[in-house]
C-alpha positions in Angstrom: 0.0 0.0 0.0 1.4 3.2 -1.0 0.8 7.0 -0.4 -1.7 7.0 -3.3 -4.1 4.0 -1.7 -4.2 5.7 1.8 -5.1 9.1 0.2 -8.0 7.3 -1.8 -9.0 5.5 1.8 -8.7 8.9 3.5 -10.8 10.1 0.7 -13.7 7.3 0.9 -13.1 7.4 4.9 -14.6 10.7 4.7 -17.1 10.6 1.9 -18.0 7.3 0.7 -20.1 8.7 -2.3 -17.2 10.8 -3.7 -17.5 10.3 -7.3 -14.5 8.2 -9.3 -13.7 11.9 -10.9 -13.1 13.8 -8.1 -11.0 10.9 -6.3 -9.1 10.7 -9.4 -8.8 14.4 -9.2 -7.4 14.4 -5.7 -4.9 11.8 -6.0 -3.9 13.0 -10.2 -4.4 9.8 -11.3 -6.3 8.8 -14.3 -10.4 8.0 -13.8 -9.3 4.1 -14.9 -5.9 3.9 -13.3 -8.3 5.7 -10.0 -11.1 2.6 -10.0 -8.3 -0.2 -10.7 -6.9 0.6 -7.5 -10.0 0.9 -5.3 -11.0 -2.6 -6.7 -7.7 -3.8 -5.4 -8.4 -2.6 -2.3 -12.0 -4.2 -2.3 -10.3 -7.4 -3.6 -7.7 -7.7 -0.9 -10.6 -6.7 1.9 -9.3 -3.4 2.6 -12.5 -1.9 2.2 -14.8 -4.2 3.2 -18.4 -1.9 2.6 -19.0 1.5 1.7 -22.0 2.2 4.0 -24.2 5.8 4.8 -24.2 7.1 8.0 -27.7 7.9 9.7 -28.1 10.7 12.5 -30.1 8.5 15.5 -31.9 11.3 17.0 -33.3 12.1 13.4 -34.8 8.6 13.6 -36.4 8.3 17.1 -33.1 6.5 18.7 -31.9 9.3 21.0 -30.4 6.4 24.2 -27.4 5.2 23.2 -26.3 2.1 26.1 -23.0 -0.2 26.7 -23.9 -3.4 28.0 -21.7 -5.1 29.9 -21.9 -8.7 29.7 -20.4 -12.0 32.4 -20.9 -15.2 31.4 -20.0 -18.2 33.6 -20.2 -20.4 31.0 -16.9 -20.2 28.6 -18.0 -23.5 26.5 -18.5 -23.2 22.4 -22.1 -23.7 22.3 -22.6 -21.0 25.0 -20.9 -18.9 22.6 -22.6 -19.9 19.2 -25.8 -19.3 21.1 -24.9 -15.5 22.6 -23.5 -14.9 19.0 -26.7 -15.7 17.2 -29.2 -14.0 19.2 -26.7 -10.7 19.8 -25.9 -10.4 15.8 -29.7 -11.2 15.5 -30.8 -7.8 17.6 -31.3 -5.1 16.0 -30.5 -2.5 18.2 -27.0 -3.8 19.3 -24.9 -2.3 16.7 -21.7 -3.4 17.7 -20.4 -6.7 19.9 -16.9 -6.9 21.4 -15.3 -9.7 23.3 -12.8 -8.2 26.0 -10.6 -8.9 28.6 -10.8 -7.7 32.6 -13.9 -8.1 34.0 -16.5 -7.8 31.7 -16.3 -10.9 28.9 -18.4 -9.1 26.0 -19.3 -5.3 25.7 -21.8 -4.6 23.5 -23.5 -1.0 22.0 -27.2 -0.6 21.6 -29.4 2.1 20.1 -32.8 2.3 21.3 -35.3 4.8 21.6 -36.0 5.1 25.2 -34.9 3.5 28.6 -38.2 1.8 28.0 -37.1 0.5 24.8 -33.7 -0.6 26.4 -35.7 -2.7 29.3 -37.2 -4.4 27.2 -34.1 -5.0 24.9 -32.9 -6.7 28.1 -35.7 -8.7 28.9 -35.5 -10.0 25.3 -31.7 -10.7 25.9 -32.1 -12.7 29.4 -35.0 -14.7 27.9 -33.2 -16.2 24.9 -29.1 -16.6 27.0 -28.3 -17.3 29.9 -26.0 -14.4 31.2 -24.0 -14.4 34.7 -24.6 -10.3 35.3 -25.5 -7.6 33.0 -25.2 -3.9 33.5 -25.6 -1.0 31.7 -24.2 2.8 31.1 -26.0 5.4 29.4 -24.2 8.0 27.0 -25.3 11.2 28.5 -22.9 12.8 26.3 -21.2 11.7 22.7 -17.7 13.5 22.5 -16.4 12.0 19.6 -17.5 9.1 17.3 -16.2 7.8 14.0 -15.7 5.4 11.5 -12.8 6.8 10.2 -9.3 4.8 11.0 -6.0 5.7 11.6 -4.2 4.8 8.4 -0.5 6.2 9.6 0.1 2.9 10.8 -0.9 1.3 6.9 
């Protein structure tokens, strides 16, 4: 990967629906030599989707909530199990297993703490889960999609 492939992620980081033209304008390379590259990178999984960003507050989802999830079960159908019904839910938009005390963290986007009761309720019904608790964003500081690609 070169300086021209991280200026064309940098480029789609930002604005996914940039048009081939004005990516080829920003890097000066040619509109075919421009798309040849950015297939590459879609070949070799750099860019895995090219997605549009939705304000939640526009859409009635103003609670944003990280579960914290402990399990006392560590077996691979435990696992399989949690997987399914947490890819499976909607409002959990992103699942992470971690170290330290809590086992998975996970991010929902509900409406309501209403709506994240009964998120829970849903959760406890279909897994078994050792403790569960919760923190509510009061507060968003900083949130994106964007990586670091000095590193690249």
């Amino acid at each position: 990967m070169d300086t021209t492939d991280k200026r064309i992620l940098e480029l789609l980081q930002k604005d996914a629906s940039l048009s081939l033209n004005a990516i080829s304008d920003q890097v000066n390379l040619s509109r075919n030599a421009c798309w040849n590259r950015i297939r590459q990178l879609e070949n070799d999984g750099v860019i895995k989707a090219r997605v549009t960003l939705l304000d939640a507050g526009k859409l009635n989802l103003g609670l944003s909530v990280f579960i914290a999830v402990r399990t006392n079960r560590h077996d691979v159908e435990w696992l399989e199990k949690f997987s399914t019904v947490a890819r499976s839910t909607p409002e959990i938009v992103s699942i992470y297993r971690t170290t330290g005390d809590t086992d998975y963290l996970l991010h929902a986007i509900v409406p309501s703490m209403k709506d994240y009761d009964e998120l829970y309720k849903r959760l406890i019904s279909q897994i078994e889960l050792f403790d569960v608790s919760a923190s509510f964003v009061m507060e968003e500081i900083k949130r994106t999609t964007e990586l670091p690609l000095s590193y690249a």
